[in-house]
RODO-2510 file (C-alpha; in nm, 4 decimals, decimal comma):
residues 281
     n   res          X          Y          Z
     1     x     0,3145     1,2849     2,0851
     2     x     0,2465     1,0042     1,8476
     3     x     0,4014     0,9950     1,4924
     4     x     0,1641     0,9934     1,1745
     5     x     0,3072     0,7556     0,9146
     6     x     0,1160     0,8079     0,5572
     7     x     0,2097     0,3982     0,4717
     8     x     0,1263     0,4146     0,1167
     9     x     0,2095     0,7034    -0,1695
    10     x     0,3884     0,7071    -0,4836
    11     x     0,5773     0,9679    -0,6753
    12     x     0,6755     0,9587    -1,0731
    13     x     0,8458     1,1909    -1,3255
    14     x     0,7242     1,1256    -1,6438
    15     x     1,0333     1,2368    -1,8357
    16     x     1,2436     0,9007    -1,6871
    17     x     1,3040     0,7002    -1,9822
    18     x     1,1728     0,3490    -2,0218
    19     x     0,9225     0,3612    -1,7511
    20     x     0,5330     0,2333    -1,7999
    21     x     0,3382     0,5418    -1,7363
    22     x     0,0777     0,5104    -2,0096
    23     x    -0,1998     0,4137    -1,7710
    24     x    -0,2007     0,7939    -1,6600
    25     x    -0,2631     0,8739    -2,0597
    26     x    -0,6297     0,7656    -1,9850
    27     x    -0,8913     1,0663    -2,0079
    28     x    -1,0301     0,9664    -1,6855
    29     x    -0,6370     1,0337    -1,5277
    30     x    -0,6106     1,3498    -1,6983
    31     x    -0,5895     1,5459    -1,3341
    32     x    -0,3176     1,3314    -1,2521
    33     x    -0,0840     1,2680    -1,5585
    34     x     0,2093     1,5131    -1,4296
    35     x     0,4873     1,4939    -1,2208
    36     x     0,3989     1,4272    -0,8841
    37     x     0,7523     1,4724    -0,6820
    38     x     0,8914     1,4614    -0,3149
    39     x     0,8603     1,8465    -0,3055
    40     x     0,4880     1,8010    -0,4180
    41     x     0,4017     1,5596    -0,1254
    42     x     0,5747     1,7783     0,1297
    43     x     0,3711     2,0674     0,2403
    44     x     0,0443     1,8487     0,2027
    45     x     0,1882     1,5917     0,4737
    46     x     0,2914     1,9038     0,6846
    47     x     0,0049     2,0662     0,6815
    48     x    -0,1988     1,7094     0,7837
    49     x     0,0425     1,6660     1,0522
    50     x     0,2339     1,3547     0,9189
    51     x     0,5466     1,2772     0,9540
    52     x     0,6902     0,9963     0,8333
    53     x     0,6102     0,8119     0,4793
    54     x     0,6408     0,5031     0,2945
    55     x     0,6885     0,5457    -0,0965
    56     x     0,5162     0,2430    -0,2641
    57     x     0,6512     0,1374    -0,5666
    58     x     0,4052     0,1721    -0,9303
    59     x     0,7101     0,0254    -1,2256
    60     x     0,8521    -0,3702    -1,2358
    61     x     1,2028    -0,2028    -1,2467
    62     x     1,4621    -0,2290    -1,0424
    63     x     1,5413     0,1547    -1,1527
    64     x     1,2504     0,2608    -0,9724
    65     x     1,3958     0,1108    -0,6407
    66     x     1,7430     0,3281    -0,6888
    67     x     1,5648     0,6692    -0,8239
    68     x     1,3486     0,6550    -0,4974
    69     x     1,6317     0,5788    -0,2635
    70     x     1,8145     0,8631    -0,3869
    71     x     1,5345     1,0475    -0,3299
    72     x     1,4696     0,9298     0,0546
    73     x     1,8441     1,0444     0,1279
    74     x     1,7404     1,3962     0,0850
    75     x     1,4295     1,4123     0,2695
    76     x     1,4099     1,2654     0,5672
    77     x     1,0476     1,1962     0,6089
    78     x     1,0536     0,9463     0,2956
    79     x     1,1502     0,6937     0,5645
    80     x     1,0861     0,3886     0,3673
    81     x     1,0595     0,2585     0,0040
    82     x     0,8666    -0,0528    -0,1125
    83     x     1,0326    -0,1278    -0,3913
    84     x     1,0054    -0,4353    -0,6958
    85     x     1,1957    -0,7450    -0,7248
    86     x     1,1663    -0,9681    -1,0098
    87     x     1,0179    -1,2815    -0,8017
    88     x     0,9907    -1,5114    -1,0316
    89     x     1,3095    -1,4150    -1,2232
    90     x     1,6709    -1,6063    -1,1440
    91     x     1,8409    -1,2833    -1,0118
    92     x     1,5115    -1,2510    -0,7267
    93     x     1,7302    -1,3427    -0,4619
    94     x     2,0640    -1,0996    -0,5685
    95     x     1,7792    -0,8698    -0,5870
    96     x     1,6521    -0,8775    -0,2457
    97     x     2,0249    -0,8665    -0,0910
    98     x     2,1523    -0,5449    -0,2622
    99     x     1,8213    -0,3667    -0,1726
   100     x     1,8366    -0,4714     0,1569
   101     x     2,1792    -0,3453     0,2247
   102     x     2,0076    -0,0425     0,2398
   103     x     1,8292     0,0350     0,5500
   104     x     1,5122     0,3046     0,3917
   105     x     1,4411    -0,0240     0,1486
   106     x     1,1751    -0,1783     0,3518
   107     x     0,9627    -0,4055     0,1370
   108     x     0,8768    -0,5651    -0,2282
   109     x     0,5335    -0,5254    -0,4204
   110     x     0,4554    -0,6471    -0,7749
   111     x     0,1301    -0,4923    -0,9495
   112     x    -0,0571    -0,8446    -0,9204
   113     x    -0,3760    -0,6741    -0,9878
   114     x    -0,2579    -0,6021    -1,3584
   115     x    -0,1370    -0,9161    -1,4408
   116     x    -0,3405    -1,1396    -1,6454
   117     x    -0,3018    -1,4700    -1,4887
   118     x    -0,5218    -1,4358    -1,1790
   119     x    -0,3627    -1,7243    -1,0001
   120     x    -0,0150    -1,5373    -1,0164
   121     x     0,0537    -1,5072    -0,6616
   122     x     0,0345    -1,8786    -0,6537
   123     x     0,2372    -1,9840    -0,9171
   124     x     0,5478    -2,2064    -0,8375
   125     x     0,7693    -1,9694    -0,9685
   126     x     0,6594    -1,6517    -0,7467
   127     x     0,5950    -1,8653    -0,4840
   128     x     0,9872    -1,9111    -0,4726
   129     x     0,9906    -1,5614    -0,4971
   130     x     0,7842    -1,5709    -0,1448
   131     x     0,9711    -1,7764    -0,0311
   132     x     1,2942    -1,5816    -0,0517
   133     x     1,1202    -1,2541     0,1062
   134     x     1,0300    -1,4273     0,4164
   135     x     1,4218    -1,5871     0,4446
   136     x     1,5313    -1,2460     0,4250
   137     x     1,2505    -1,0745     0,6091
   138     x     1,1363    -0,8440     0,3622
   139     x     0,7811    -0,7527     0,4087
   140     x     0,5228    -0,7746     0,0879
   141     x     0,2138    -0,5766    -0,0021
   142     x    -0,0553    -0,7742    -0,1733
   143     x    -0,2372    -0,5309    -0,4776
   144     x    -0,5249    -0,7168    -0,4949
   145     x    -0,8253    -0,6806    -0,6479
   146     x    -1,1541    -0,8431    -0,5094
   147     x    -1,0793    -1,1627    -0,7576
   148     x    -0,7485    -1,1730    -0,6196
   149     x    -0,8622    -1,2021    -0,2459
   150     x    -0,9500    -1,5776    -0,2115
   151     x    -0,5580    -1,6099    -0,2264
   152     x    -0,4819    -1,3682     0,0857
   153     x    -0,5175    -1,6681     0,3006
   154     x    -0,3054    -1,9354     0,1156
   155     x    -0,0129    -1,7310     0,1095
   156     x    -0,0857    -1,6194     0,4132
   157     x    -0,0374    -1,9780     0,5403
   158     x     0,2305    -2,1089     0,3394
   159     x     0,4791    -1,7855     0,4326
   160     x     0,3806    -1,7717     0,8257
   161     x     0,7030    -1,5781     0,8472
   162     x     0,6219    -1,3402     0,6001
   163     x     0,5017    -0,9615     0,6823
   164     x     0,1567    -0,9124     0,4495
   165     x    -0,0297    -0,6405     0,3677
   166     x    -0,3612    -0,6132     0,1710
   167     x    -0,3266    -0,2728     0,0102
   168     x    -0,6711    -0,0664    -0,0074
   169     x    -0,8710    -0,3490     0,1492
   170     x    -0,8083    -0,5265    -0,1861
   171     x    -1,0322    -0,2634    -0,3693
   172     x    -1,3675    -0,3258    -0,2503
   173     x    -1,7087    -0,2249    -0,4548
   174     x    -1,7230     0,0805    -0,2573
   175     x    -1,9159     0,2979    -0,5308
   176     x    -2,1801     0,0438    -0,5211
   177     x    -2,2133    -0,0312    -0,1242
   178     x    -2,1103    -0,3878    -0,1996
   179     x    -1,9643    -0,6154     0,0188
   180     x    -2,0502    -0,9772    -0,1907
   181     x    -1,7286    -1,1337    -0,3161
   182     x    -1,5111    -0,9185    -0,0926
   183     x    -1,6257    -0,9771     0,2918
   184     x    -1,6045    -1,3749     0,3357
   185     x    -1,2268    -1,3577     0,2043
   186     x    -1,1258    -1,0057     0,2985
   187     x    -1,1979    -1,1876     0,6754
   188     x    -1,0316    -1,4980     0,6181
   189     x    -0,7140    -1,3425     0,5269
   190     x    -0,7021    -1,1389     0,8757
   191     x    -0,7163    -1,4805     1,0454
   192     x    -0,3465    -1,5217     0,9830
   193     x    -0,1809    -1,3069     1,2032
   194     x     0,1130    -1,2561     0,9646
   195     x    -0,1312    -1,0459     0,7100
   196     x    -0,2065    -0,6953     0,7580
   197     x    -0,4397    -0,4176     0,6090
   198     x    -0,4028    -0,0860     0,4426
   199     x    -0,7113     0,1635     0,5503
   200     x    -0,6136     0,3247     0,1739
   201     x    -0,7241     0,4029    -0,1521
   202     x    -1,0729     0,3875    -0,0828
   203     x    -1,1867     0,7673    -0,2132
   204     x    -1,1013     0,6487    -0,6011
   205     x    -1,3078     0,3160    -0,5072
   206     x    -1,6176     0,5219    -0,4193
   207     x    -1,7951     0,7869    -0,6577
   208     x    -1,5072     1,0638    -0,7384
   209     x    -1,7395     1,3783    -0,7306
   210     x    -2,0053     1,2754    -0,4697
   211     x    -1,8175     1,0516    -0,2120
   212     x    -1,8532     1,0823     0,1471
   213     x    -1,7093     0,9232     0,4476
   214     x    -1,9937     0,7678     0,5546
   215     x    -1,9702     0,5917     0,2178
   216     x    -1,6006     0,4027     0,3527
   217     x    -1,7196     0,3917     0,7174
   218     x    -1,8481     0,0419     0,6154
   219     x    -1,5038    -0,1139     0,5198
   220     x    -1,3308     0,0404     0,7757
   221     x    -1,5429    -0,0987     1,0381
   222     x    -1,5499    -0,4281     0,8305
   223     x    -1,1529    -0,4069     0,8407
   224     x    -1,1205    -0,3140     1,2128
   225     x    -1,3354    -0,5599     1,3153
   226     x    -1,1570    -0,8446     1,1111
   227     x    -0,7583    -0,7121     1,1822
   228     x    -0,7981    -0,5261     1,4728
   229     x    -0,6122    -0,2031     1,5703
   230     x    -0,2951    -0,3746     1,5727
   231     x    -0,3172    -0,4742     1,2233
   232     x    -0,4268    -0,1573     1,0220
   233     x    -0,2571     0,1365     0,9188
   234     x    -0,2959     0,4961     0,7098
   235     x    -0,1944     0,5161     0,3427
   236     x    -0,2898     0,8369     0,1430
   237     x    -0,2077     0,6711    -0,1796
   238     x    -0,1639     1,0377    -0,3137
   239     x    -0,1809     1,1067    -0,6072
   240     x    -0,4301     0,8380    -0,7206
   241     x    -0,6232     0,9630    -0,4387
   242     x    -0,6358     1,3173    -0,5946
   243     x    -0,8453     1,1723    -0,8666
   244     x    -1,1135     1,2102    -0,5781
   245     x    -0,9933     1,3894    -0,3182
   246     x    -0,7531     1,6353    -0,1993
   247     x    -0,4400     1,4951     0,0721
   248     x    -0,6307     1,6671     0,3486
   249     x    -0,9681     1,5343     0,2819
   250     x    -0,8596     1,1358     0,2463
   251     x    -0,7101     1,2081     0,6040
   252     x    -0,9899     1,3684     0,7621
   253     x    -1,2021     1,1020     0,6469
   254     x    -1,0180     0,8091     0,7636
   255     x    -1,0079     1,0375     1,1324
   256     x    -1,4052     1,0865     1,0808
   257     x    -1,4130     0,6644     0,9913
   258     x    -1,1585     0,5559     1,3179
   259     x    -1,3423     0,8131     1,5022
   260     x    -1,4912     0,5724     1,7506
   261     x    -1,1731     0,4113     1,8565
   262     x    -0,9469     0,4791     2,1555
   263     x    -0,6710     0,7311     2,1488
   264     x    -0,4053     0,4265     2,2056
   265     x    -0,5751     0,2239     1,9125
   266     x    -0,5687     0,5599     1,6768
   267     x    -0,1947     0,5759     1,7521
   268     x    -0,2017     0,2471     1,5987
   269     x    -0,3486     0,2775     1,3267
   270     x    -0,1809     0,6102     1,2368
   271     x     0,1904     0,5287     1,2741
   272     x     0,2674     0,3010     1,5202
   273     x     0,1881    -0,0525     1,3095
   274     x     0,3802     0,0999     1,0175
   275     x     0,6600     0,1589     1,2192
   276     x     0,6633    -0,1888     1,3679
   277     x     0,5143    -0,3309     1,0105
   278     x     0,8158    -0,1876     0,8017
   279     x     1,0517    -0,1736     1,0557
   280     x     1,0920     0,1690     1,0045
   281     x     1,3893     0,4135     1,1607
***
């Protein structure tokens, strides 16, 4: 039987002290500004039939990293944790060597969508940052938003060694059917074969209370078509998902989406390329 791997979720306990979560303080986050734990997240990915997950991280701080890792020693489904590194800090490197020691750390992100240079991925300064990732082999997930696309492909390039992924198709217009701004460089970014796509977070990208699947189908097909089986995988990205949808009903939807693909290519997509991606255990 082939193992479901939900690539992409968080968890958060707003009591830590020092962490950012004031972006859940927002009216429209009001369903969602609680405490969403490992013993939350378990009896939804049971009942979908999932089991394995990757823990994605939402704080630049290194504390983060060490609260989740605790966390993945007592459940073994948390299987791997995408943590933060400061890449364009002196201590990047150190960084990426203690986290690494430990084998459920599988990966680096930095919110890129929230900061306000746009051309952050390319600075000099992360680039180094890169740069270090792929001489350690430490994958990277790209938060992009659609502005933040047209540099998919550069990095891409200049870090052929180094494991990409787009997170939630780089947050396309889905709400408003739109594909302008978002298709030409969503597709040149799967032309490097080091870059890979997350089939996630689309439900809070569409209308909350009236979405469909039909309304994803689109991107999907879009992202299938451009990455190819081998290149896509599942993420829930529960709880931001629950703004929109329950755990069940993002999964069923991707299923109804991937519906026309072949039982080896929906193995794929469901575990197998975040298994190989991550280099999960």
């Amino acid at each position: 039987m082939s193992i479901i791997v939900d690539a992409h979720h968080h968890l958060w306990d707003r009591q830590m002290e020092g962490f950012d979560h004031g972006w859940l303080e927002a009216p429209e986050h009001e369903k969602i500004c609680k405490n969403f734990l490992p013993s939350d997240l378990e009896p939804l990915i049971k009942s979908a039939g999932v089991d394995k997950t990757v823990f994605v991280q939402t704080q630049h701080d290194t504390r983060e990293n060490d609260w989740v890792l605790e966390l993945a020693n007592q459940y073994d489904w948390l299987a791997g944790v995408v943590g933060w590194v400061d890449l364009a800090g002196p201590q990047c490197e150190a960084q990426i060597e203690k986290y690494k020691s430990q084998p459920k750390f599988v990966g680096v992100r930095h919110l890129t969508q929230g900061e306000p240079d746009d051309d952050f991925i390319v600075r000099e300064d992360v680039a180094r940052g890169l740069g270090l990732l792929e001489k350690h082999d430490v994958a990277f997930d790209l938060l992009f938003f659609v502005k933040h696309l047209k540099h998919a492909q550069n990095v891409g390039k200049r870090f052929p060694n180094l494991r990409l992924v787009i997170d939630h198709l780089a947050k396309p217009h889905i709400k408003l059917g739109a594909t302008d701004g978002w298709q030409e460089d969503f597709e040149a970014a799967a032309k490097c074969d080091n870059i890979y796509c997350k089939l996630s977070g689309m439900v809070t990208e569409a209308d909350w209370e009236n979405w469909k699947p039909a309304d994803l189908k689109p991107y999907v097909e879009t992202a299938l078509e451009a990455f190819g089986p081998d290149r896509c995988m599942f993420g829930s990205d529960w709880p931001v998902s629950a703004l929109a949808a329950s755990y069940t009903e993002v999964f069923d939807a991707l299923m109804e989406c991937i519906g026309g693909v072949s039982e080896s290519e929906r193995a794929k997509i469901l575990g197998e390329n975040a298994i190989n991606f991550y280099q999960l255990d």
